[in-house]
VEXROMI-819736 format. One record per atom (N, C-alpha, C): residue number from 1; residue in one letter; chain; atom name; x, y, z. Coordinates in pm, whole numbers, always signed. Layout:
residues N
SITE    i  aa  ch  at      c1      c2      c3
SITE  NUM   A   A  CA       X       Y       Z
...
//
This chain:
residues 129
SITE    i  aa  ch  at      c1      c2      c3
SITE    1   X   A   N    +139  +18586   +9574
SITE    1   X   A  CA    +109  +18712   +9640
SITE    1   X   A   C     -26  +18762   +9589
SITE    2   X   A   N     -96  +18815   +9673
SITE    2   X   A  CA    -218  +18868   +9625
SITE    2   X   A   C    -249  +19000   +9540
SITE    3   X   A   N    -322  +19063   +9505
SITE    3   X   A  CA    -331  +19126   +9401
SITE    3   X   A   C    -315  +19277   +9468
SITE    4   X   A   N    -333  +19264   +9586
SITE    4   X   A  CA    -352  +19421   +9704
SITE    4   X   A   C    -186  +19443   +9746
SITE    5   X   A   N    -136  +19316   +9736
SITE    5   X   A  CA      +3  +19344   +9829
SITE    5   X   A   C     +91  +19387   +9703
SITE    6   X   A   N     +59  +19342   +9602
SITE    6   X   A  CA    +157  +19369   +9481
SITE    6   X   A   C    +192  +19590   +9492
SITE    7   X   A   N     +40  +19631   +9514
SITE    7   X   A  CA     +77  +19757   +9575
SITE    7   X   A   C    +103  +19823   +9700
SITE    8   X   A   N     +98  +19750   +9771
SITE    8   X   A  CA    +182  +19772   +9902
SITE    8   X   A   C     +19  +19786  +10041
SITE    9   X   A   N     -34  +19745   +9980
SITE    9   X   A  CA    -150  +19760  +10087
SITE    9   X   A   C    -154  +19638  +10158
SITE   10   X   A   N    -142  +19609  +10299
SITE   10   X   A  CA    -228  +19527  +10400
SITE   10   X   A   C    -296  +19440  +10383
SITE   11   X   A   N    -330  +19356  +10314
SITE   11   X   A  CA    -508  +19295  +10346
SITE   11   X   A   C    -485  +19241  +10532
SITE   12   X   A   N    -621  +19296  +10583
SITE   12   X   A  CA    -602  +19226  +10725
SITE   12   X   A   C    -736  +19129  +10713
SITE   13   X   A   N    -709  +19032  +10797
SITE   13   X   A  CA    -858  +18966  +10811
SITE   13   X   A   C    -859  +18962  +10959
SITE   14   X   A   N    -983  +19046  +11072
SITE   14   X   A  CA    -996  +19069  +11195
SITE   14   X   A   C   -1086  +18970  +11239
SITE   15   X   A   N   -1052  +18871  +11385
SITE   15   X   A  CA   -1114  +18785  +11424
SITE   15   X   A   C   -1130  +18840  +11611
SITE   16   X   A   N   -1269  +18849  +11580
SITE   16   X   A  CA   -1303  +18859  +11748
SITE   16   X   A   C   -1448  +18882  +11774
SITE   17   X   A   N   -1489  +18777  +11866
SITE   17   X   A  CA   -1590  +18745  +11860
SITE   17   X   A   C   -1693  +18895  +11928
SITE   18   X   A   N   -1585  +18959  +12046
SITE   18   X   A  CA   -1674  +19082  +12022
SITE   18   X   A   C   -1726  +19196  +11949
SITE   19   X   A   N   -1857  +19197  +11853
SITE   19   X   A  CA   -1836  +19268  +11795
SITE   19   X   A   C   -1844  +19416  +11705
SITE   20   X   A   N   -1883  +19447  +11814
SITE   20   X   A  CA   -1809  +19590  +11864
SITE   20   X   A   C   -1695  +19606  +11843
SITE   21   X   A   N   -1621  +19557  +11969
SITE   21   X   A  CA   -1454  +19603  +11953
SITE   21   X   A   C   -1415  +19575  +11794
SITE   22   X   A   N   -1476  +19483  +11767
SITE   22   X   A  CA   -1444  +19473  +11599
SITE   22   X   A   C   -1449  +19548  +11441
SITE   23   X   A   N   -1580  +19587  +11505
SITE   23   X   A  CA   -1580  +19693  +11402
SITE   23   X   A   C   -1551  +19846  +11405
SITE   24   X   A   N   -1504  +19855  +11574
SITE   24   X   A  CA   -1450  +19968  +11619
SITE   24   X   A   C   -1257  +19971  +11559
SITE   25   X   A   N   -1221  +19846  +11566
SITE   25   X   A  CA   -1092  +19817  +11528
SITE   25   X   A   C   -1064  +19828  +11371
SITE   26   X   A   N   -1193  +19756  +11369
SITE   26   X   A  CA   -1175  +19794  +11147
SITE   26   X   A   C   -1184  +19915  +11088
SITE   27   X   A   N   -1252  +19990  +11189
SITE   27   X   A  CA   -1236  +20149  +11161
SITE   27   X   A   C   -1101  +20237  +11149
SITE   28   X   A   N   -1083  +20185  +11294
SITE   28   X   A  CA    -929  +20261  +11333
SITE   28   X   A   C    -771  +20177  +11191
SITE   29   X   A   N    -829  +20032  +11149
SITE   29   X   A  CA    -714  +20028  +11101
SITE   29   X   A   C    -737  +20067  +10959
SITE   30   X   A   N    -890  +20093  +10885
SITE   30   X   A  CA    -878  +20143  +10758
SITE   30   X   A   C    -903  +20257  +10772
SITE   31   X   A   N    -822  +20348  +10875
SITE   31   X   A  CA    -761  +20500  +10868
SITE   31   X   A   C    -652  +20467  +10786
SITE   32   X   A   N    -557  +20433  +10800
SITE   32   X   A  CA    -396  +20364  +10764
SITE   32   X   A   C    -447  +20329  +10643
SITE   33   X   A   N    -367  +20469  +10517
SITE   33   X   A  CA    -393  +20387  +10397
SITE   33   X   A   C    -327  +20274  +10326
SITE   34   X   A   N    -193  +20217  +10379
SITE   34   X   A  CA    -164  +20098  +10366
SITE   34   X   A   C    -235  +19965  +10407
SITE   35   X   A   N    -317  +20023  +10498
SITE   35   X   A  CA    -405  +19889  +10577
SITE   35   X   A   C    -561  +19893  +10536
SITE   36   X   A   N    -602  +19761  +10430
SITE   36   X   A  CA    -697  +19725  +10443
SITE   36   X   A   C    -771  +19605  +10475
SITE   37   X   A   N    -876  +19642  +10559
SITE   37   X   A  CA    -927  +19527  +10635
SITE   37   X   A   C   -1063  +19454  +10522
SITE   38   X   A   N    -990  +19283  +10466
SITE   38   X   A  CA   -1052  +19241  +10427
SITE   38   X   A   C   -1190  +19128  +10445
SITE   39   X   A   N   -1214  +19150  +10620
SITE   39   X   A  CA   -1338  +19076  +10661
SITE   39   X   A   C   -1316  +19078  +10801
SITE   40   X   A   N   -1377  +19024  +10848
SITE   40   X   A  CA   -1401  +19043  +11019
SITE   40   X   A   C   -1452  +18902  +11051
SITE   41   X   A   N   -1419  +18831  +11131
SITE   41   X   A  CA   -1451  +18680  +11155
SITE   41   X   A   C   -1484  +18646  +11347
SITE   42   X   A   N   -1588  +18636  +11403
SITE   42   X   A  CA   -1626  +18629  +11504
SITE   42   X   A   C   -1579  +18489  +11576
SITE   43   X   A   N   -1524  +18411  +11521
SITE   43   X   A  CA   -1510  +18265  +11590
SITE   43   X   A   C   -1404  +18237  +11530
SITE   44   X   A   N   -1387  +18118  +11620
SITE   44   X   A  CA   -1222  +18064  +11549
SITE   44   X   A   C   -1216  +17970  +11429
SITE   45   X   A   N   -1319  +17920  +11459
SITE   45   X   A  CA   -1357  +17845  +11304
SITE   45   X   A   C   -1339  +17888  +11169
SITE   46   X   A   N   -1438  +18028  +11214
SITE   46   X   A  CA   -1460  +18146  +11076
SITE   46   X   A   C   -1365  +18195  +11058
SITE   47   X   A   N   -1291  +18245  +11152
SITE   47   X   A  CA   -1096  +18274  +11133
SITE   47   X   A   C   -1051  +18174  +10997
SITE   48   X   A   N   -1042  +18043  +11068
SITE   48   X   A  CA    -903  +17980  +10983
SITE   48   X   A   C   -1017  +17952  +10802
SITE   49   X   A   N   -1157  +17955  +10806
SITE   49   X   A  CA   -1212  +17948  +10722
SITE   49   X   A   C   -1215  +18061  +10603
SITE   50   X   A   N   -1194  +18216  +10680
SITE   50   X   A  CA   -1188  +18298  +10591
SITE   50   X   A   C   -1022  +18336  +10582
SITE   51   X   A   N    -981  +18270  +10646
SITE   51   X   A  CA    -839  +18329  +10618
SITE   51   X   A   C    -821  +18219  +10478
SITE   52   X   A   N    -844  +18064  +10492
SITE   52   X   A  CA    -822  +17975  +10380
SITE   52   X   A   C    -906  +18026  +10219
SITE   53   X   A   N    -985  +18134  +10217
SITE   53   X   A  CA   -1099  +18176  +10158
SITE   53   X   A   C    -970  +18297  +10087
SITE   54   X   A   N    -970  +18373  +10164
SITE   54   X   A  CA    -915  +18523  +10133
SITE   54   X   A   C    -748  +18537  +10125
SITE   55   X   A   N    -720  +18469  +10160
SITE   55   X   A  CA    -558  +18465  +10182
SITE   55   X   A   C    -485  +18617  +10207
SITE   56   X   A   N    -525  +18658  +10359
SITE   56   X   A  CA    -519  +18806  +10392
SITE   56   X   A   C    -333  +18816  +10394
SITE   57   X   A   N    -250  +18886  +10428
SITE   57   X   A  CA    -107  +18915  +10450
SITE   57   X   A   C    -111  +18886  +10581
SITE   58   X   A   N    -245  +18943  +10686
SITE   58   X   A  CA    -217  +18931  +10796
SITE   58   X   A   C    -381  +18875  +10900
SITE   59   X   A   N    -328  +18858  +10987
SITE   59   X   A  CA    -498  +18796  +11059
SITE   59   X   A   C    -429  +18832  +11195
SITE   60   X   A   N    -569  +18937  +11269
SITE   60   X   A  CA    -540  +18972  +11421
SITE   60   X   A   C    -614  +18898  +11495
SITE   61   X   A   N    -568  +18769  +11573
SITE   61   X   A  CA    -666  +18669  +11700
SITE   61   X   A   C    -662  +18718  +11810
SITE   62   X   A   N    -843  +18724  +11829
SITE   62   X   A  CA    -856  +18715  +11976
SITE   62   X   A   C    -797  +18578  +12008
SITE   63   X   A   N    -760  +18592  +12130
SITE   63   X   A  CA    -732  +18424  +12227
SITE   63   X   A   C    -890  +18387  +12283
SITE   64   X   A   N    -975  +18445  +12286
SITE   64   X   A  CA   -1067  +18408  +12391
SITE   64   X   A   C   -1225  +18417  +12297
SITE   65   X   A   N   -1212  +18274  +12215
SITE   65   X   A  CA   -1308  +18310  +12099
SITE   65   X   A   C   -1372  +18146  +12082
SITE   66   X   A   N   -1526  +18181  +12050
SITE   66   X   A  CA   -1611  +18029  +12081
SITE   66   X   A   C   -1538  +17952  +11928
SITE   67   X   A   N   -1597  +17861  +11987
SITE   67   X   A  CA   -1554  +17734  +11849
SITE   67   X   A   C   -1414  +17705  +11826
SITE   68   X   A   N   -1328  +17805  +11854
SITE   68   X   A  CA   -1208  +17743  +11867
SITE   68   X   A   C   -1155  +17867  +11913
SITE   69   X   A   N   -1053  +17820  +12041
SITE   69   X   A  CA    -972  +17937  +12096
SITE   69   X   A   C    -889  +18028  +12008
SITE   70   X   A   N    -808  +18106  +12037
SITE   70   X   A  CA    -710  +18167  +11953
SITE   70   X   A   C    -613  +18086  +11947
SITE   71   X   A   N    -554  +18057  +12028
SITE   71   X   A  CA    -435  +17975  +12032
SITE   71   X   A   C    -424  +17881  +11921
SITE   72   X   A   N    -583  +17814  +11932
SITE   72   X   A  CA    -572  +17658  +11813
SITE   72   X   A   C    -577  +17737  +11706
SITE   73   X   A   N    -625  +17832  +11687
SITE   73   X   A  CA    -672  +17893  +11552
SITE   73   X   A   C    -524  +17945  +11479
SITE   74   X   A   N    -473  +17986  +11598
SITE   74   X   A  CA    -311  +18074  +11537
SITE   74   X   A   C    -261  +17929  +11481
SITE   75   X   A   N    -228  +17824  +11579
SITE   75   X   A  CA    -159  +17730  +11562
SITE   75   X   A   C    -183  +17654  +11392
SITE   76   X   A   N    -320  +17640  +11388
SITE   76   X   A  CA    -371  +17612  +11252
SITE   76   X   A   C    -364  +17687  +11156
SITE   77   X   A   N    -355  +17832  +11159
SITE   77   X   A  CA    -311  +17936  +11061
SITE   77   X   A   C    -198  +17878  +11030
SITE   78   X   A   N    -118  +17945  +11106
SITE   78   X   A  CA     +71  +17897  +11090
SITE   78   X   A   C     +60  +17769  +11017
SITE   79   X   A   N     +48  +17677  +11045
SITE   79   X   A  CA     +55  +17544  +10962
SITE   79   X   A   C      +3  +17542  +10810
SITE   80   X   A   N    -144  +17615  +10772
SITE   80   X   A  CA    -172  +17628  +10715
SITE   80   X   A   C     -82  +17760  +10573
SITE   81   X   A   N     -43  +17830  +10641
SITE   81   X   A  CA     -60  +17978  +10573
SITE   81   X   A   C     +80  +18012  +10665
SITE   82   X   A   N    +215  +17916  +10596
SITE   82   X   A  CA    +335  +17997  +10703
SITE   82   X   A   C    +415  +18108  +10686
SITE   83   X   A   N    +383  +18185  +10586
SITE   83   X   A  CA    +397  +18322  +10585
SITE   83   X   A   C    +339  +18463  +10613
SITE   84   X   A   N    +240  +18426  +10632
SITE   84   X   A  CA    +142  +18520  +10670
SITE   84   X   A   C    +170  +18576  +10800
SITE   85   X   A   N    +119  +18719  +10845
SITE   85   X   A  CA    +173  +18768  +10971
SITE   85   X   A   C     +22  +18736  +11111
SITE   86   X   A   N     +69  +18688  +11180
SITE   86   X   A  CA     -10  +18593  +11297
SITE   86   X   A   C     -34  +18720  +11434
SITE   87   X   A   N    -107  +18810  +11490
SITE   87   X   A  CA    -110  +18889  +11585
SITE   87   X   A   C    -232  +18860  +11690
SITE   88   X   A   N    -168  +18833  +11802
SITE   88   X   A  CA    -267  +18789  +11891
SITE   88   X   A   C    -333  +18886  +11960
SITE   89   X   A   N    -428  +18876  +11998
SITE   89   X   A  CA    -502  +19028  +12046
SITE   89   X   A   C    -578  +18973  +12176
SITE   90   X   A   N    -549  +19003  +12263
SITE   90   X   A  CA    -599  +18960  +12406
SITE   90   X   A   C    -630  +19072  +12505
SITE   91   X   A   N    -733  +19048  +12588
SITE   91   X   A  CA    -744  +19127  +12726
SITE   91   X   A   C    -661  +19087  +12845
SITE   92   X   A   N    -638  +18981  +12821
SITE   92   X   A  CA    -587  +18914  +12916
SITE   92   X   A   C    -451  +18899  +12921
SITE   93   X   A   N    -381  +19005  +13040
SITE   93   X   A  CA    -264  +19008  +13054
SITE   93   X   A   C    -157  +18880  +13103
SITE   94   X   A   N    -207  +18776  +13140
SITE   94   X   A  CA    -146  +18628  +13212
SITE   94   X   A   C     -54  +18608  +13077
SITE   95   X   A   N    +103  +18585  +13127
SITE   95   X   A  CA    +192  +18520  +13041
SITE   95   X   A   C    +176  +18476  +13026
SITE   96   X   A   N    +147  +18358  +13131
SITE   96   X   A  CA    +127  +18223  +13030
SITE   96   X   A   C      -5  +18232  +12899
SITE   97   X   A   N     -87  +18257  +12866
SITE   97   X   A  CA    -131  +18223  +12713
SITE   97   X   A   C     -51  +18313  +12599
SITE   98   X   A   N     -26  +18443  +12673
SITE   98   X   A  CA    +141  +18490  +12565
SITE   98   X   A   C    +209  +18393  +12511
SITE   99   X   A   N    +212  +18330  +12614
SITE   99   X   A  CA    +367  +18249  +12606
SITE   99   X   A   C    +305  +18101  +12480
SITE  100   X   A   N    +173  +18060  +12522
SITE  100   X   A  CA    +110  +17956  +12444
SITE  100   X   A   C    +153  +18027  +12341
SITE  101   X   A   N     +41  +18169  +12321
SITE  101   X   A  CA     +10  +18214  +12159
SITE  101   X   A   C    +166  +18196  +12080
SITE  102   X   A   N    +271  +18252  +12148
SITE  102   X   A  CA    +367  +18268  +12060
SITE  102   X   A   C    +432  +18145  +12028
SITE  103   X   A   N    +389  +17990  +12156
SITE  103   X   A  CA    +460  +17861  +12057
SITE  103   X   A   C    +363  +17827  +11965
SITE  104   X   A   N    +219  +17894  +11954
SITE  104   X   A  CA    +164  +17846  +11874
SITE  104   X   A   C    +169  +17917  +11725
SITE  105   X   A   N    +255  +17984  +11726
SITE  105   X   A  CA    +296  +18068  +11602
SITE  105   X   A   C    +269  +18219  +11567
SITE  106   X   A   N    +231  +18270  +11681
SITE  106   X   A  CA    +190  +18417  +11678
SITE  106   X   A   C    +284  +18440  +11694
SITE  107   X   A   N    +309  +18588  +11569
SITE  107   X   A  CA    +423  +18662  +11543
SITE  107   X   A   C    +440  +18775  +11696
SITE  108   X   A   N    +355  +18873  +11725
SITE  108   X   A  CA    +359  +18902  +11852
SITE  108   X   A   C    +198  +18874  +11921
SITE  109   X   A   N    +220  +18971  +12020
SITE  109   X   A  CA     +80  +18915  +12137
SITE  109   X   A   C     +65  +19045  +12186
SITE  110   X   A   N     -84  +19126  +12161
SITE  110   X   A  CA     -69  +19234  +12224
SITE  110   X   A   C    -198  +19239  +12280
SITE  111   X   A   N    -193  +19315  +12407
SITE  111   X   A  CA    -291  +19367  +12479
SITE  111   X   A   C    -370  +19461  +12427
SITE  112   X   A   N    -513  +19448  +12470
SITE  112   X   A  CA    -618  +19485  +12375
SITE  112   X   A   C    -626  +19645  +12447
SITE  113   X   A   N    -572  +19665  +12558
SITE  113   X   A  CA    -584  +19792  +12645
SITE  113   X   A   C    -443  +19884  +12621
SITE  114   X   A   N    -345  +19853  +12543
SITE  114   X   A  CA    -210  +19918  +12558
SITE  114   X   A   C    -196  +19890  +12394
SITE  115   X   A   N    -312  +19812  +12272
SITE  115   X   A  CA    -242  +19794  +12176
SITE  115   X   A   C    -267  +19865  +12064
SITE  116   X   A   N    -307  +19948  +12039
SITE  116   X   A  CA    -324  +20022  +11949
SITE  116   X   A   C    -206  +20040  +11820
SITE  117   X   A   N    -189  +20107  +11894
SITE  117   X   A  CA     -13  +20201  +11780
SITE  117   X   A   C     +38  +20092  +11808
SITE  118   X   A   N     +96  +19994  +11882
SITE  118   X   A  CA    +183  +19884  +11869
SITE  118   X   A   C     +93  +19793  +11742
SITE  119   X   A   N     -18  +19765  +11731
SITE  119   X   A  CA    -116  +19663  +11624
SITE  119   X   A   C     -54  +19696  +11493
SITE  120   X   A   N     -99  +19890  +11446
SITE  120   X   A  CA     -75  +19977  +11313
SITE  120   X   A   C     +39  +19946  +11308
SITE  121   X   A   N    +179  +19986  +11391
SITE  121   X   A  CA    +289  +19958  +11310
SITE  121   X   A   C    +281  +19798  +11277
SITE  122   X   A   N    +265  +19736  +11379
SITE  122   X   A  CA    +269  +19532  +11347
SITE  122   X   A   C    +232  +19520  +11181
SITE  123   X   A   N    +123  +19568  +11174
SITE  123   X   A  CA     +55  +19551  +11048
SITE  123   X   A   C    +144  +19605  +10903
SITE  124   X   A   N    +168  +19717  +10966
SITE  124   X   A  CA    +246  +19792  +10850
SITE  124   X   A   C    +346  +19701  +10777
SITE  125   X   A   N    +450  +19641  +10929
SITE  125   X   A  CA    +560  +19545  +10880
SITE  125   X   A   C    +526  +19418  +10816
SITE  126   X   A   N    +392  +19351  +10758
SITE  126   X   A  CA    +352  +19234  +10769
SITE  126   X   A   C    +357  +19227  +10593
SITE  127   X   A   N    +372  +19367  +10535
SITE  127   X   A  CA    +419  +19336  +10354
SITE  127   X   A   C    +605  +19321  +10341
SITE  128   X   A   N    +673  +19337  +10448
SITE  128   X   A  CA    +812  +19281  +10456
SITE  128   X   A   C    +797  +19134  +10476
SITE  129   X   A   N    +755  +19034  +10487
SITE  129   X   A  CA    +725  +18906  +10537
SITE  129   X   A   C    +761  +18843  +10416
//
């Protein structure tokens, strides 16, 4: 266990290549003083690289990210890191890559337009894991 979770804080590591929405998101989640966001990763590469680096509690994937999709990236998390909490973060409402993200090991899948307060609590639950 890492040295942040021993007191009940979050580490998140945020992956999305837009980034804006990114650092607009790292804002909103280090309001939440249980939640701290420990890096921001624009590609899917840099995802599974800083997640293997930092060993966050939790990592939020875009699906729609250069160098490697979300999907492969979740899929390679999970394998890598199978406790950790996996949250897919998409614009794109089509089940079917829901349906991918979650055989690929994403814990849930939320819409980037409806996900807000559904993300904060996700996160919250990710030191029960």
């Amino acid at each position: 266990m890492t040295p942040a979770s021993d007191h009940g804080t979050v580490r998140v590591l945020l992956a999305d290549d837009d980034r804006r929405y990114a650092a607009a998101l790292r804002l909103l989640i280090e309001e939440q003083p249980e939640l701290t966001v420990v890096a921001l990763a624009y590609d899917g590469q840099e995802t599974i690289d800083l997640a293997d680096e930092l060993e966050p509690d939790a990592v939020v994937v875009d699906l729609h990210m250069p160098k490697m999709d979300g999907v492969t990236a979740i899929r390679k998390l999970r394998e890598a890191h199978p406790n950790i909490c996996l949250i897919a973060l998409t614009g794109d409402e089509s089940p079917a890559i829901h349906d991918e993200a979650t055989a690929a090991g994403a814990d849930d899948v939320l819409v980037k337009g409806q996900m807000l307060e559904a993300l904060v609590e996700r996160l919250k639950k990710a030191r029960d894991r």
